[in-house]
C-alpha positions as CSV (number, residue, x, y, z in Angstrom):
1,X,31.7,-12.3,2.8
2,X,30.2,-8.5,3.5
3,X,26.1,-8.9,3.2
4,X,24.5,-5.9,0.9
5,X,22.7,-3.6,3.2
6,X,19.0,-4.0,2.5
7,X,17.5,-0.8,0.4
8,X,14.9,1.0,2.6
9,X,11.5,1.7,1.2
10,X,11.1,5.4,1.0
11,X,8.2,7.3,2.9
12,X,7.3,10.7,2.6
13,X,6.9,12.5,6.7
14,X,4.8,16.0,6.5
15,X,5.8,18.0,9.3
16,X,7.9,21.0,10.4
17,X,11.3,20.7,10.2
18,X,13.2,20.6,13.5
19,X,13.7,23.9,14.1
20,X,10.1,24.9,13.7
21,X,9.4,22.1,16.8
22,X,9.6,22.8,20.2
23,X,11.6,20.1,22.5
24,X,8.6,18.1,23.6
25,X,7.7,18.0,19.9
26,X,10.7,17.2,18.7
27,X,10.5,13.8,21.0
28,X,7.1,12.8,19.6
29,X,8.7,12.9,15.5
30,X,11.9,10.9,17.3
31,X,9.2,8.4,18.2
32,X,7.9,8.5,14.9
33,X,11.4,8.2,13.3
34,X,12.2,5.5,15.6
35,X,9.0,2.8,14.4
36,X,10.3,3.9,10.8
37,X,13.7,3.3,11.3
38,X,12.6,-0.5,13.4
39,X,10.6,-1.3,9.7
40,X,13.3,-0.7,7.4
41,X,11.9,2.4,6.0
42,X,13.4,5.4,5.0
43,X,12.2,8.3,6.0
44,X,12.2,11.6,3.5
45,X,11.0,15.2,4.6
46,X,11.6,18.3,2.9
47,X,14.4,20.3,5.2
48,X,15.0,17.0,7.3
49,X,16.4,14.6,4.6
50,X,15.7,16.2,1.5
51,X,16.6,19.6,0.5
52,X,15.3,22.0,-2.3
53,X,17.3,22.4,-5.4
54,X,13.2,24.0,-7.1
55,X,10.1,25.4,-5.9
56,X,9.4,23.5,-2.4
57,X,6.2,22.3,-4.2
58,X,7.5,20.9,-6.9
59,X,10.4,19.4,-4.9
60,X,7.6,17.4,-2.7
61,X,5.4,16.0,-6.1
62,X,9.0,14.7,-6.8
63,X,10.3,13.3,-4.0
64,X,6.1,11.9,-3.5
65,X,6.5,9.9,-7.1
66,X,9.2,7.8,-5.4
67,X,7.5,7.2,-1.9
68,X,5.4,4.1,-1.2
69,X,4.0,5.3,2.0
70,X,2.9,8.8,3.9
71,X,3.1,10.3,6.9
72,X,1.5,12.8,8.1
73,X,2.4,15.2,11.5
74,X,0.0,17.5,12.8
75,X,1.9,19.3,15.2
76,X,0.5,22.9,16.5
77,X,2.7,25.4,14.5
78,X,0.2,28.4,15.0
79,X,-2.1,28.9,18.3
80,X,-4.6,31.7,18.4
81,X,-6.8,32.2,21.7
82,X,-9.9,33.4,20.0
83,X,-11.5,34.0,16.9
84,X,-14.5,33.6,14.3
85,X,-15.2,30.9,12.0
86,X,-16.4,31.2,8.6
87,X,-17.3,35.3,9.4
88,X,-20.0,36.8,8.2
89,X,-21.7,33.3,6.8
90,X,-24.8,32.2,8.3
91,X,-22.6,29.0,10.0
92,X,-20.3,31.8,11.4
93,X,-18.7,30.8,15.0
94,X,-16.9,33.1,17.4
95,X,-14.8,30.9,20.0
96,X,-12.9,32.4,22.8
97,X,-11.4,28.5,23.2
98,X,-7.7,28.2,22.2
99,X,-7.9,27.0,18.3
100,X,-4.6,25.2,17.3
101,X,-3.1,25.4,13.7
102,X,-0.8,22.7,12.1
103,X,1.4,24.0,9.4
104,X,-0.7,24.4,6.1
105,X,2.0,22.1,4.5
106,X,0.8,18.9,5.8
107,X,-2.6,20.1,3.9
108,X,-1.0,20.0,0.2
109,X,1.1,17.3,1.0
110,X,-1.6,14.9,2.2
111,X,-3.7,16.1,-0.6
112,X,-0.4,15.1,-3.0
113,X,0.5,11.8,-0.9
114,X,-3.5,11.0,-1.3
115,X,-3.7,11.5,-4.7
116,X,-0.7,9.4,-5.9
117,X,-2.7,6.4,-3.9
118,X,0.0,5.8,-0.9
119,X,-0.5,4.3,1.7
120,X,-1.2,7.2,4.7
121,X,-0.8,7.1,8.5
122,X,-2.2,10.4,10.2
123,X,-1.0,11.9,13.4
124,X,-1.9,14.8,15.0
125,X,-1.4,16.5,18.6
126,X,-4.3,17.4,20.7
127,X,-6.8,19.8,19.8
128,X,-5.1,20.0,16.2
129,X,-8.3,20.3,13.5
130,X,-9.0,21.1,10.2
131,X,-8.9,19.0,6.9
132,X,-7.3,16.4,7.2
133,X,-7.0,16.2,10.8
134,X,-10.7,16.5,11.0
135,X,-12.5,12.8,11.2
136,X,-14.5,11.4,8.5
137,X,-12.6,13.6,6.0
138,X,-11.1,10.5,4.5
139,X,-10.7,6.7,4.8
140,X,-8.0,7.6,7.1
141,X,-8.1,7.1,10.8
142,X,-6.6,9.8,12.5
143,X,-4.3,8.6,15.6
144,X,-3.1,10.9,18.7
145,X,0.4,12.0,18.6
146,X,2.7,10.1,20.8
147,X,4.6,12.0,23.3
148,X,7.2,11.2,26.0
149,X,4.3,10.1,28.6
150,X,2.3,7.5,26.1
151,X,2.2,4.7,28.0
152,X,4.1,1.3,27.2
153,X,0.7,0.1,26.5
154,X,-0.2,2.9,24.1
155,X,3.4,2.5,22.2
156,X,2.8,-1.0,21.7
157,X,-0.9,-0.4,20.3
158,X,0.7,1.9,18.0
159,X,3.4,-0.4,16.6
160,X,0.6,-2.8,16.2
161,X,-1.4,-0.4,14.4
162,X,2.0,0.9,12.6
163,X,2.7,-2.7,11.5
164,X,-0.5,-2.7,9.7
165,X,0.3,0.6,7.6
166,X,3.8,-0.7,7.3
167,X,2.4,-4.4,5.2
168,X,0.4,-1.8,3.2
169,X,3.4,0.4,2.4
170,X,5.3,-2.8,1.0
171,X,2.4,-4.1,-1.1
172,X,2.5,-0.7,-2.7
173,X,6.4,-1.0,-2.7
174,X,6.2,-4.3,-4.3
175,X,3.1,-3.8,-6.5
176,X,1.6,-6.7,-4.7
């Protein structure tokens, strides 16, 4: 007797599609993919899985109405070695630091996952700020990327903390 595959509980995944990544980034989403492939979950991205057939916008509020979890990927997608913040207002900065960008996408579609009441997990890579990525901005904790030199240790801490959004996903799956 053939056993019926088990349906996977969709999860919306912010982040640039693959050919926006560079190679070392590309290895810290295939870590990512990896814990949501070992949980039975599916993971759905617009230009990974999914694939406009509307306005991109409207194709994520769709494909976010059918998600019981979110995931968010800061990666850097725009780098610039100096600037000012907030010019020519009295809390205007000038910085001559590198100031990393992630793709203004993960923005809106935090903002979205956020307001349909998901269940979010927040990653972003180092020295990635702003909104969402910024702490205290919402009940969120905001983790470190993993890359290809985490530690064993530091992998299994994050499947630990994984597992944790993973039970929260299925209760909002299940509508326990």
């Amino acid at each position: 007797m053939m056993e019926t595959p088990r349906m996977r509980i969709p999860v919306f995944v912010s982040g640039p599609s693959p050919d926006n990544l560079s190679a070392e980034q590309e290895k810290c989403a295939a870590i990512i993919q990896k814990l949501v492939g070992r949980y039975k979950l599916e993971w759905r991205a617009l230009g990974r899985s999914d694939y406009p057939n509307d306005l991109p916008l409207k194709e994520v509020l769709r494909m976010v109405r059918h998600c019981s979890g979110g995931i968010i990927l800061g990666f850097e997608q725009f780098r610039a070695d100096k600037g000012e913040f907030k010019p020519g207002s009295a809390n205007a900065k000038t910085t001559d630091s590198p100031v990393r960008f992630p793709t203004p996408w993960n923005q809106l579609e935090a903002g979205i996952l956020f307001s349909h009441q998901v269940p979010l997990i927040i990653f972003r890579e180092i020295g990635v700020t702003g909104g969402v990525f910024d702490i205290g901005t919402s009940e969120v904790f905001i983790h470190q990327m993993p890359t290809s030199l985490t530690s064993a240790q530091a992998l299994d801490d994050l499947d630990s903390v994984f597992q944790n959004w993973v039970g929260r996903v299925r209760s909002h799956y299940y509508g326990n």
